[in-house]
Each structure stands twice: as structure tokens, then as C-alpha cells.
C-alpha positions as CSV (number, residue, x, y, z in Angstrom):
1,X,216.1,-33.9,-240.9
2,X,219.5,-35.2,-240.5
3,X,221.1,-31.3,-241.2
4,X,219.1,-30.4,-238.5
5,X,220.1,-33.0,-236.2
6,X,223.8,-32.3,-237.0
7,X,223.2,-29.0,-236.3
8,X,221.7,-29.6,-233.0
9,X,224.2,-32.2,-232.4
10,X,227.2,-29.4,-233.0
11,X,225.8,-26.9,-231.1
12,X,225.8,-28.9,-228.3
13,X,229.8,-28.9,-227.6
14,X,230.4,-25.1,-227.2
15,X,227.6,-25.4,-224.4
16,X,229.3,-28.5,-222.9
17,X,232.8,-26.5,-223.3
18,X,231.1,-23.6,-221.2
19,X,230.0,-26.1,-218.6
20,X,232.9,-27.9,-218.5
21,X,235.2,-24.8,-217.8
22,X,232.2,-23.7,-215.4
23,X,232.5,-26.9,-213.2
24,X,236.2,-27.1,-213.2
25,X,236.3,-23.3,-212.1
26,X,234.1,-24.2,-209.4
27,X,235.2,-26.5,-208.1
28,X,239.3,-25.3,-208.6
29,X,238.0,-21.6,-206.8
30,X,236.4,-23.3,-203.8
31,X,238.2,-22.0,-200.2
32,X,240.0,-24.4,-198.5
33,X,242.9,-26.0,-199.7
34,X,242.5,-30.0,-201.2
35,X,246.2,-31.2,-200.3
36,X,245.8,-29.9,-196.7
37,X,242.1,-31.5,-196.5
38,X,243.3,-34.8,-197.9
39,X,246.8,-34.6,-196.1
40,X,244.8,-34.3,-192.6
41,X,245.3,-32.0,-189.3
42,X,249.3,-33.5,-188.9
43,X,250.5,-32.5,-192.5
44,X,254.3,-31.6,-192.7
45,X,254.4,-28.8,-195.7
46,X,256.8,-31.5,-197.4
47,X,253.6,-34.0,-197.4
48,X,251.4,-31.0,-198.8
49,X,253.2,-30.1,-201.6
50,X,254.1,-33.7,-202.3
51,X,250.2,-34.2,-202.4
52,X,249.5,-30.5,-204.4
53,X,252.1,-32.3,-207.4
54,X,250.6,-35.6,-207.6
55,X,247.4,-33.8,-207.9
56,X,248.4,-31.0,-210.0
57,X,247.8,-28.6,-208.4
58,X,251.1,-26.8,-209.0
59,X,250.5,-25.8,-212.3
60,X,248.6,-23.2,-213.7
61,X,244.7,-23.3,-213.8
62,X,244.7,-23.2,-217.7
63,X,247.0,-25.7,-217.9
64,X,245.1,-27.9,-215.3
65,X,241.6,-27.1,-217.6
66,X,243.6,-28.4,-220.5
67,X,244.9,-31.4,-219.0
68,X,241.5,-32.1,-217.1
69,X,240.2,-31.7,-220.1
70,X,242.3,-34.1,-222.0
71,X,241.6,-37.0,-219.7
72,X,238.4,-36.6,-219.4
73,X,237.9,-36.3,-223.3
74,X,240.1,-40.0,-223.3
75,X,238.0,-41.6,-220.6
76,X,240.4,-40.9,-217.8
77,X,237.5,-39.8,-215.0
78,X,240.6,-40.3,-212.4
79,X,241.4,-41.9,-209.3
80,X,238.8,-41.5,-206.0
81,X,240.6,-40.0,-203.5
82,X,238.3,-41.6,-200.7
83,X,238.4,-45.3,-202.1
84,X,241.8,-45.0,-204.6
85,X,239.7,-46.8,-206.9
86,X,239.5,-45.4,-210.3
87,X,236.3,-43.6,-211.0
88,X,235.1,-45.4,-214.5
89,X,235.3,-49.0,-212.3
90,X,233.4,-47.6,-209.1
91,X,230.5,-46.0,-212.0
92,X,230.7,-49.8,-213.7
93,X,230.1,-51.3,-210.6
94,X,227.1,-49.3,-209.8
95,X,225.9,-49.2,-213.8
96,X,224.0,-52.7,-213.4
97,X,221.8,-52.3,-210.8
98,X,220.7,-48.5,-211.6
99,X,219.5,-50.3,-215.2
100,X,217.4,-52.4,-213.6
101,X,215.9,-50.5,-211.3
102,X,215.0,-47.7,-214.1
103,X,213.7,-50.9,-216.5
104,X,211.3,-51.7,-213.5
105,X,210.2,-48.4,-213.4
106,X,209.6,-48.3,-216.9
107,X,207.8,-51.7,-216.7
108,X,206.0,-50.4,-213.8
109,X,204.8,-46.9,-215.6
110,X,203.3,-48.7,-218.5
111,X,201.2,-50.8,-216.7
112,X,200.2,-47.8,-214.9
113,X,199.2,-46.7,-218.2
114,X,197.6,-49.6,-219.5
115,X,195.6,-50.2,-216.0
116,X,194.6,-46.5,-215.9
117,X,192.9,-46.5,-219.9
118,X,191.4,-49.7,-218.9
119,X,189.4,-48.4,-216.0
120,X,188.8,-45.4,-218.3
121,X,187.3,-47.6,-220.8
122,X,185.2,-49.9,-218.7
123,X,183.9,-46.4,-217.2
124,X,183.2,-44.8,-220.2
125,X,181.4,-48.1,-221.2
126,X,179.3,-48.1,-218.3
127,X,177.6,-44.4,-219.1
């Protein structure tokens, strides 16, 4: 049992790999540039490629996978570009309350359950 679970367990990373290189493709080939969307209508091109550095966006896309890569792999989910709040702190601030509503929909399912072969039994009971 546990062979197979290591085995299931290690051929899970070359399918995470393939979607990891298949989201950051995606969203790296998307039209539009992200320095002159973030940079706004009045952008000097100093500004834009200012903005394209800090980003990253200079280098090479297998070196931006890599490095992507790397942070994310050390817990570095980055920096919101809308807020300027680092990602893991906005996803801890929301982690609390999506628990609890997903415990009370657990609670909620089982006494579904437990109502439902209840009326099952008094019915059965009846005939």
C-alpha cells in the first residue's frame, strides 16, 4: 500500500510540471502588454521599461519559468499588483473564514444525511 501511494504520490509532479509550464505560458503569451496595462494610458517608454524590469519581463521566457518557478517552489506567490500586498498575506487573510464556511457545510451535509435515513427508517417502519 504505501509503494503504491509513493508511486502515485511521484507521479504527480511531472503532471504538476506540465501544468505549471502550461499556466505560466498562458498567461506570459496573452496579447497585450502587462507594463503598458499597469503603467496606464500616460506611460513615458522610460516608465514602461522601468516597470517590464521590475517585473521581469526583460529576460528570457525560460529564464522567467525558472525563476517563477523557484519562488513559487520557496513560497514566494509575489506581490499583488492591484493591492501591493503580498499574495500568501491576502490568501491568509481570507484562509479563516473559507474554513468555516466549508466546516458548516460539512456539519450541515451530515445532518442532511442523518435526517434523510431517519425519515427512511420511520417510513420503512410504517409498511
Amino acid at each position: 500500500m504505501l509503494g503504491y501511494l509513493l508511486r502515485r504520490i511521484l507521479a504527480t509532479i511531472p503532471v504538476m510540471g506540465v501544468v505549471a509550464l502550461f499556466v505560466f505560458l498562458l498567461l506570459r503569451l496573452t496579447p497585450g502588454d502587462p507594463a503598458a496595462i499597469l503603467a496606464g494610458d500616460n506611460a513615458t517608454p522610460e516608465k514602461l521599461e522601468q516597470i517590464r524590469t521590475s517585473l521581469g519581463l526583460t529576460e528570457p521566457l525560460h529564464v522567467q519559468f525558472f525563476t517563477w518557478v523557484g519562488r513559487l517552489l520557496h513560497g514566494d506567490l509575489g506581490v499583488s499588483l492591484i493591492s501591493n500586498v503580498p499574495v500568501l498575506q491576502m490568501i491568509g487573510q481570507r484562509v479563516e473564514p473559507s474554513i468555516s464556511v466549508a466546516l458548516c457545510t460539512i456539519i450541515l451535509a451530515i445532518l442532511a444525511i442523518e435526517v434523510a435515513v431517519n425519515i427512511l427508517i420511520v417510513k420503512v417502519s410504517l409498511l
